[in-house]
C-alpha positions as a Markdown table, in Angstrom:
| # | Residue | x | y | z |
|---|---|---|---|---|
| 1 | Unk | -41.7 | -54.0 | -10.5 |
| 2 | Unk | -42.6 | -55.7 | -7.7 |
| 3 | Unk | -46.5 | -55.4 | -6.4 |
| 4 | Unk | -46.2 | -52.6 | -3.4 |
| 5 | Unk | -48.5 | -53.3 | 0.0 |
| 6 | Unk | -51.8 | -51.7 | 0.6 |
| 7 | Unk | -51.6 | -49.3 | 4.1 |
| 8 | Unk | -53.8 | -49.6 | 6.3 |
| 9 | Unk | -55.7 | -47.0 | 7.8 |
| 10 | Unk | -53.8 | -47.1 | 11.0 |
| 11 | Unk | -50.3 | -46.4 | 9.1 |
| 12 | Unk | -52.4 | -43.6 | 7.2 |
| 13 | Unk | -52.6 | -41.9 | 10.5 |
| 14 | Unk | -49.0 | -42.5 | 11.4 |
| 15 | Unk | -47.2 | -41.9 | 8.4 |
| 16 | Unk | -49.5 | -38.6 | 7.4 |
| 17 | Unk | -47.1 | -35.8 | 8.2 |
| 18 | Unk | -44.3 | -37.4 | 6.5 |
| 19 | Unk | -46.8 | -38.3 | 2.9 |
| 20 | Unk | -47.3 | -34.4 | 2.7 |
| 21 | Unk | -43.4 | -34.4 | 1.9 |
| 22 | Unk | -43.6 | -33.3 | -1.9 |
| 23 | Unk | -43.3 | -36.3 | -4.0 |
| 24 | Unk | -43.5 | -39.2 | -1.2 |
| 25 | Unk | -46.9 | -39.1 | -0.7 |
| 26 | Unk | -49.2 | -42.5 | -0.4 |
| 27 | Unk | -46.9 | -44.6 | -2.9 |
| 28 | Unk | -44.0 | -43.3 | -1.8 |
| 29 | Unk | -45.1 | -44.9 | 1.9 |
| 30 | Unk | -46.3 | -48.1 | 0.2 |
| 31 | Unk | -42.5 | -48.2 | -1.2 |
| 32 | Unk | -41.0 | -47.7 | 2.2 |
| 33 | Unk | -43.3 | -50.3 | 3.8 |
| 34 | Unk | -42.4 | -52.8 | 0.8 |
| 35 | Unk | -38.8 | -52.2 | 1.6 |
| 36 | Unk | -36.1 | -54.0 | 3.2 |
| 37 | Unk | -32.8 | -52.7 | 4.3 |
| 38 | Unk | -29.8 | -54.2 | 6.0 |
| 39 | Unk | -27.8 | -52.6 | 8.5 |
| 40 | Unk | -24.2 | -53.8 | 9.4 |
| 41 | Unk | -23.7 | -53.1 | 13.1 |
| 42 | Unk | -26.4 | -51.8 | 15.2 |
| 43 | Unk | -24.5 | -49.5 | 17.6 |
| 44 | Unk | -24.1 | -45.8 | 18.3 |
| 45 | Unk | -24.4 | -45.0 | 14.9 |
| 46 | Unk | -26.4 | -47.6 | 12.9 |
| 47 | Unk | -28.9 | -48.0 | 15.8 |
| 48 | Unk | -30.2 | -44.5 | 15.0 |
| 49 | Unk | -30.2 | -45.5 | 11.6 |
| 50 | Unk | -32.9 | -48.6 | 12.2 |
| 51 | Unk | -35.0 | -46.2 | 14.6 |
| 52 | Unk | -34.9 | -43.3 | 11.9 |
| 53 | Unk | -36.4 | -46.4 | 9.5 |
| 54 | Unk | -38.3 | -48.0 | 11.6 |
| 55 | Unk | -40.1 | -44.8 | 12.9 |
| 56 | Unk | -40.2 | -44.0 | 8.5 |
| 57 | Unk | -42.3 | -47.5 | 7.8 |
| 58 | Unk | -39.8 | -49.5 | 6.6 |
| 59 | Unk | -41.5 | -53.1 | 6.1 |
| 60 | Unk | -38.4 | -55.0 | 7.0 |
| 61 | Unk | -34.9 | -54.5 | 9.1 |
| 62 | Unk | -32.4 | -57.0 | 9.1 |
| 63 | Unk | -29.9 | -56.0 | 11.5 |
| 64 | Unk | -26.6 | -58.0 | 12.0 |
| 65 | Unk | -24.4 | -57.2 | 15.7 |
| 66 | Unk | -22.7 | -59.9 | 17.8 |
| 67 | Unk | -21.7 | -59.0 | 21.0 |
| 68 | Unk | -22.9 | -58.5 | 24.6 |
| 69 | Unk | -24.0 | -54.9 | 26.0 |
| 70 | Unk | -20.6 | -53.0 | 27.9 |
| 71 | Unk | -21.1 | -50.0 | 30.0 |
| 72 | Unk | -18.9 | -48.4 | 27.5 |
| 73 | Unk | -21.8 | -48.4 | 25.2 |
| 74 | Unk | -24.5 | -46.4 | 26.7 |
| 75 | Unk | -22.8 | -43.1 | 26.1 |
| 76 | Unk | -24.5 | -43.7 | 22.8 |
| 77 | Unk | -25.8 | -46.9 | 22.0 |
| 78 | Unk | -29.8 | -45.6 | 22.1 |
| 79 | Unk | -30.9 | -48.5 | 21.8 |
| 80 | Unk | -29.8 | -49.9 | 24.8 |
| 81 | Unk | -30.7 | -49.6 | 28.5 |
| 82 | Unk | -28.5 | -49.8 | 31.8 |
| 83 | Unk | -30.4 | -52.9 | 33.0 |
| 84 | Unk | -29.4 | -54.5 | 29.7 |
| 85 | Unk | -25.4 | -54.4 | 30.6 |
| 86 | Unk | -23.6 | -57.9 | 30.2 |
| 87 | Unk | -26.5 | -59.3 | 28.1 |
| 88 | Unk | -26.7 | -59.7 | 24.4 |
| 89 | Unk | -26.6 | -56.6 | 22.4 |
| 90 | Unk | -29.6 | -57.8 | 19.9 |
| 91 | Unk | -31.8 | -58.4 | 22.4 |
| 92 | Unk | -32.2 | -55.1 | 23.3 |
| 93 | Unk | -32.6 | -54.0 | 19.7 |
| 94 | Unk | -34.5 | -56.0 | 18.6 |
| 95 | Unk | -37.4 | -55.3 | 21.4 |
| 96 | Unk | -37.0 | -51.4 | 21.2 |
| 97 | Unk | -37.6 | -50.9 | 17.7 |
| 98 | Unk | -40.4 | -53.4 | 17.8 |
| 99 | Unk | -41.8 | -51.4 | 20.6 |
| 100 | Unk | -41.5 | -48.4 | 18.0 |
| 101 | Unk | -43.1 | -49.8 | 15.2 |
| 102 | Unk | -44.5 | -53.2 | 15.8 |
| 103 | Unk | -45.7 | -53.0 | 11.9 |
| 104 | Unk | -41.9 | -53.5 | 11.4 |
| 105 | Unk | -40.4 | -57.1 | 10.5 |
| 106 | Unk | -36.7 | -57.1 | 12.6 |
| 107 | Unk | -34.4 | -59.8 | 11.6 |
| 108 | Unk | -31.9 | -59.7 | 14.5 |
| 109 | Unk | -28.8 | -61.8 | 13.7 |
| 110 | Unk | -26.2 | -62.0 | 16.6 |
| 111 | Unk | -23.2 | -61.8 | 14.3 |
| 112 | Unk | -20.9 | -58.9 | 13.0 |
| 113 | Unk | -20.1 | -59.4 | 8.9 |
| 114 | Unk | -17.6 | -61.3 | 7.6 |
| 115 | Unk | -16.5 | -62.6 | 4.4 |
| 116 | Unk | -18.1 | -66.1 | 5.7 |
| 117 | Unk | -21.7 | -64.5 | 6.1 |
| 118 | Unk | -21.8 | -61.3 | 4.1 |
| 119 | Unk | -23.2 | -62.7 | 0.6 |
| 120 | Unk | -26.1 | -64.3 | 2.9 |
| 121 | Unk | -26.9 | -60.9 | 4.6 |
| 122 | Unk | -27.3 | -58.9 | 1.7 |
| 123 | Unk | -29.3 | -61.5 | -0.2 |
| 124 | Unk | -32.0 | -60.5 | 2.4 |
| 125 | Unk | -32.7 | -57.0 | 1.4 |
| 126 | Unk | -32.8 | -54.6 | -1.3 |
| 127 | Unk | -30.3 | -52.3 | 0.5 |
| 128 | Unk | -27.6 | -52.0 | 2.7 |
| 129 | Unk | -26.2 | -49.4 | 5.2 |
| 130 | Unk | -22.1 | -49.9 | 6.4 |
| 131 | Unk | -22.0 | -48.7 | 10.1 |
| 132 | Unk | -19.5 | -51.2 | 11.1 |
| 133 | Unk | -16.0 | -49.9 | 13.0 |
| 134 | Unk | -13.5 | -52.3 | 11.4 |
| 135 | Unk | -12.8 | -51.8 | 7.8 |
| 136 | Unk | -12.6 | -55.8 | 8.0 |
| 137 | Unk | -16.2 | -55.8 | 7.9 |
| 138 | Unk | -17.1 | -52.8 | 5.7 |
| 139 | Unk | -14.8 | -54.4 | 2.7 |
| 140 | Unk | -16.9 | -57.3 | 3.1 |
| 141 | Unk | -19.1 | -55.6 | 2.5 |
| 142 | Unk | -19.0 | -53.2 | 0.2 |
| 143 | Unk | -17.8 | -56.6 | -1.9 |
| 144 | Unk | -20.9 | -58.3 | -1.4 |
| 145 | Unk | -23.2 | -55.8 | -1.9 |
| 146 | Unk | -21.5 | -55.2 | -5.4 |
| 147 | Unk | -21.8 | -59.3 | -6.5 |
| 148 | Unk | -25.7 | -58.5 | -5.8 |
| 149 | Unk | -25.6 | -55.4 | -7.1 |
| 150 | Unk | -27.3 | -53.4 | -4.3 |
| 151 | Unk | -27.0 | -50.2 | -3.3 |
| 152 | Unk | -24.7 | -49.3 | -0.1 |
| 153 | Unk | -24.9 | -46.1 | 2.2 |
| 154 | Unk | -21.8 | -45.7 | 3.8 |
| 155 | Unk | -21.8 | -43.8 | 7.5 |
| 156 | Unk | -18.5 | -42.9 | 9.3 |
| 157 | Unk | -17.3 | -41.1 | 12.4 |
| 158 | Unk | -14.3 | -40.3 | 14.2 |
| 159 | Unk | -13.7 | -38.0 | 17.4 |
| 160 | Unk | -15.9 | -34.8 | 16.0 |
| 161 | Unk | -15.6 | -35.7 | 12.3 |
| 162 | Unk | -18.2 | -37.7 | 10.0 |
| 163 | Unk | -19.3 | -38.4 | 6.8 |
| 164 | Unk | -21.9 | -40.2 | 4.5 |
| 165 | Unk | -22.0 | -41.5 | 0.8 |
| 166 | Unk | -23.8 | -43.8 | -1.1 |
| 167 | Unk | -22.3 | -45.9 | -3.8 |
| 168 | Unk | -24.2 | -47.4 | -6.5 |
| 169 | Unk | -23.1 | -50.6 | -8.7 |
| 170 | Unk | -23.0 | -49.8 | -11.7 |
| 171 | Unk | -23.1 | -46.1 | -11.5 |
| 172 | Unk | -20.3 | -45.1 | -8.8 |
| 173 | Unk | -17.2 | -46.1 | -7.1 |
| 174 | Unk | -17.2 | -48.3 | -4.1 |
| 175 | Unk | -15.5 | -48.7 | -1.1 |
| 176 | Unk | -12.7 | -50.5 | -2.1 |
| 177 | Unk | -11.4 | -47.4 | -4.8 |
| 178 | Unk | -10.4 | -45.8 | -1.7 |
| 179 | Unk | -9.5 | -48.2 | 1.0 |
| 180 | Unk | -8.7 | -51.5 | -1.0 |
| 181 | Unk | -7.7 | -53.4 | 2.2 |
| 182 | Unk | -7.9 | -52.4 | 6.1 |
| 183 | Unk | -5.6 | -50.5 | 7.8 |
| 184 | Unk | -3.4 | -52.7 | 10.0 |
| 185 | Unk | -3.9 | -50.7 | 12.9 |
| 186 | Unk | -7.4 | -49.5 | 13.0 |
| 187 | Unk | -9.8 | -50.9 | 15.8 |
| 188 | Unk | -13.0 | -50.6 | 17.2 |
| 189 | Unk | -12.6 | -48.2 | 20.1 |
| 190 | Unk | -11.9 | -44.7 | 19.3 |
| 191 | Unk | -13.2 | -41.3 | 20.3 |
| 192 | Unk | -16.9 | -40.7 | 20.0 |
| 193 | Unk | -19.8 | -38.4 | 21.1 |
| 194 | Unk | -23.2 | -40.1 | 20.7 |
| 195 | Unk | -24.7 | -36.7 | 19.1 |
| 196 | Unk | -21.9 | -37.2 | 16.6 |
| 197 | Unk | -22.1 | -40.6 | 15.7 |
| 198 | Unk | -26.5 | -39.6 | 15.5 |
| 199 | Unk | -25.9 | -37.0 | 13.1 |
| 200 | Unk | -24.3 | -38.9 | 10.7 |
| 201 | Unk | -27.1 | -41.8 | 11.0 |
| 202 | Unk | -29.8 | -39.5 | 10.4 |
| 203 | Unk | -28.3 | -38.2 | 7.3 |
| 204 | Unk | -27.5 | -41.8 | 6.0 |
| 205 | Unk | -31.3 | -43.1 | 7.1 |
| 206 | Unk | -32.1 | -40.0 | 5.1 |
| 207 | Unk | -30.2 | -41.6 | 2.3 |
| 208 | Unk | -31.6 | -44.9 | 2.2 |
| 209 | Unk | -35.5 | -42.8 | 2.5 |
| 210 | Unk | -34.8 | -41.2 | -0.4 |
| 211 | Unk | -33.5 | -44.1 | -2.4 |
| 212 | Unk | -36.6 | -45.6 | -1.7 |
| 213 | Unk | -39.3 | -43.1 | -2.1 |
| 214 | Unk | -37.2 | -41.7 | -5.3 |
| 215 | Unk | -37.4 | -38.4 | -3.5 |
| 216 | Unk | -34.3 | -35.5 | -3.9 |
| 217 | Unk | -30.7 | -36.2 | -4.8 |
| 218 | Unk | -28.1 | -39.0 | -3.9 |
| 219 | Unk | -24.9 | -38.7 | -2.4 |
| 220 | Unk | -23.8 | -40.8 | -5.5 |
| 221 | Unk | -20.4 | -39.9 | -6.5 |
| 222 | Unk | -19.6 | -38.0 | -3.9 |
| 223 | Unk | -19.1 | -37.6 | -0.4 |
| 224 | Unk | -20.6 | -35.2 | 2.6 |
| 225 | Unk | -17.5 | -34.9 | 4.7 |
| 226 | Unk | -18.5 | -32.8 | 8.2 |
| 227 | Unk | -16.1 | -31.2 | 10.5 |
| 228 | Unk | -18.6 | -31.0 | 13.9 |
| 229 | Unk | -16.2 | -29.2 | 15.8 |
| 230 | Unk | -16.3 | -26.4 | 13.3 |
| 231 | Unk | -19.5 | -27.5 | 12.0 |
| 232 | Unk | -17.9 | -27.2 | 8.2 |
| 233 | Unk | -19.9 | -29.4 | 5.8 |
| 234 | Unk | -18.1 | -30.1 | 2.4 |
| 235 | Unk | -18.8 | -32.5 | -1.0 |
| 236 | Unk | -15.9 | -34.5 | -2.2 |
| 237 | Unk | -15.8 | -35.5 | -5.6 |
| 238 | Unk | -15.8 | -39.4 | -5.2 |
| 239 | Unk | -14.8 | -40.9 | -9.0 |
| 240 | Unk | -15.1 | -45.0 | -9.9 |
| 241 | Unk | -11.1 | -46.0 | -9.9 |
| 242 | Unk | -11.5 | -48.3 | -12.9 |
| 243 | Unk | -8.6 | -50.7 | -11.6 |
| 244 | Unk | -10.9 | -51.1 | -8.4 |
| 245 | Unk | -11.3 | -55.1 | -8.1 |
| 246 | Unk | -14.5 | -55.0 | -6.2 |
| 247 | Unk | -16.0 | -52.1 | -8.9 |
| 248 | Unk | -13.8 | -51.6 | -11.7 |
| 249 | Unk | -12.9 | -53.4 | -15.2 |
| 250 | Unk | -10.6 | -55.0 | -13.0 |
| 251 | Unk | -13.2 | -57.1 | -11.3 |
């Protein structure tokens, strides 16, 4: 186990409310500040996931979106600001989160995942979080972060519908059990409310806290599935397809 950093008086102060959280206390801080997480896509949804971190005491970000700012965005990209439109995305993330927590080390990296770069990205942390729109991106993944054998929270939204798991090598099913290849027709624009998209990212940065910290239950297994419109919250049984090639005997 790998020596966890000291905190300094200063994150004492910071990080006091959250320590009286039963069973996080001082090492469970130390933990988060030794911690390293990457987050495919940095938008609406997986912004809010590196501010929930970020704002937790996670040591290190590494955060991996290409693109330029579009007016488009702002509806829930919270990371962003108006003057920013027409510039590069990363940019902007990269200077509001280290205006949150300058403590915080934020790898920005201008480029969406791909087969070509995924096994790089996910050598760089001990965890990953999907937020990505294109299932092009999230199978490579989910297949990546299985060859390394770390641990994957999975956020997705649609319209007034979301949902969060985390899969596990070793212990659950992955991605690929249930959407071996992308849909031909999927693409990144689609219906969204930023207060949707934020709900699910607090409840995956919640995920990856308590993976961490060792803190409360997993969504291992199983998926939150949430209806918004109804606000209906169910668990779906999520079971390891054993001809999966990314997670089964198959592979």
């Amino acid at each position: 186990m790998p020596i966890l950093p000291d905190l300094t008086a200063s994150e004492r102060a910071i990080y006091e409310w959250q320590m009286w959280v039963p069973g996080v206390g001082e090492e469970g801080q130390r933990r988060l500040k030794g911690a390293s997480v990457l987050i495919s896509r940095v938008g609406g949804l997986g912004g809010l996931v590196a501010l929930e971190l970020a704002a937790a005491g996670v040591g290190k970000l590494v955060l991996a979106h290409a693109g330029n700012l579009k007016p488009s965005d702002l509806n829930r990209q919270l990371l962003q600001t108006h003057d920013h439109i027409g510039q590069p995305r990363m940019e902007s993330i990269v200077r509001r989160l280290q205006e949150l927590n300058p403590r915080c080390e934020i790898v920005g990296i201008a480029e969406n995942v791909s087969t070509a770069n995924a096994d790089d990205l996910v050598a760089q942390a001990d965890m990953v979080v999907d937020a990505a729109p294109l299932f092009q991106e999230r199978l490579a993944l989910n297949a990546a972060a299985f060859r390394a054998g770390r641990p994957m929270v999975e956020c997705a939204m649609h319209s007034l519908e979301a949902s969060v798991t985390t899969f596990i090598p070793g212990r659950t099913g992955c991605l690929a059990c249930y959407v071996p290849e992308a849909p031909p027709t999927w693409t990144r624009q689609f219906p969204v409310f930023g207060a949707v998209s934020g709900t699910v990212a607090c409840l995956g940065a919640m995920e990856v806290i308590k993976w961490i910290t060792g803190i409360g239950s997993l969504l291992a297994g199983e998926m939150l599935a949430m209806d918004l419109a109804t606000m209906h919250f169910r668990k779906v049984a999520l079971p390891r397809h054993e001809g999966c090639g990314v997670c089964g005997r198959k592979a």
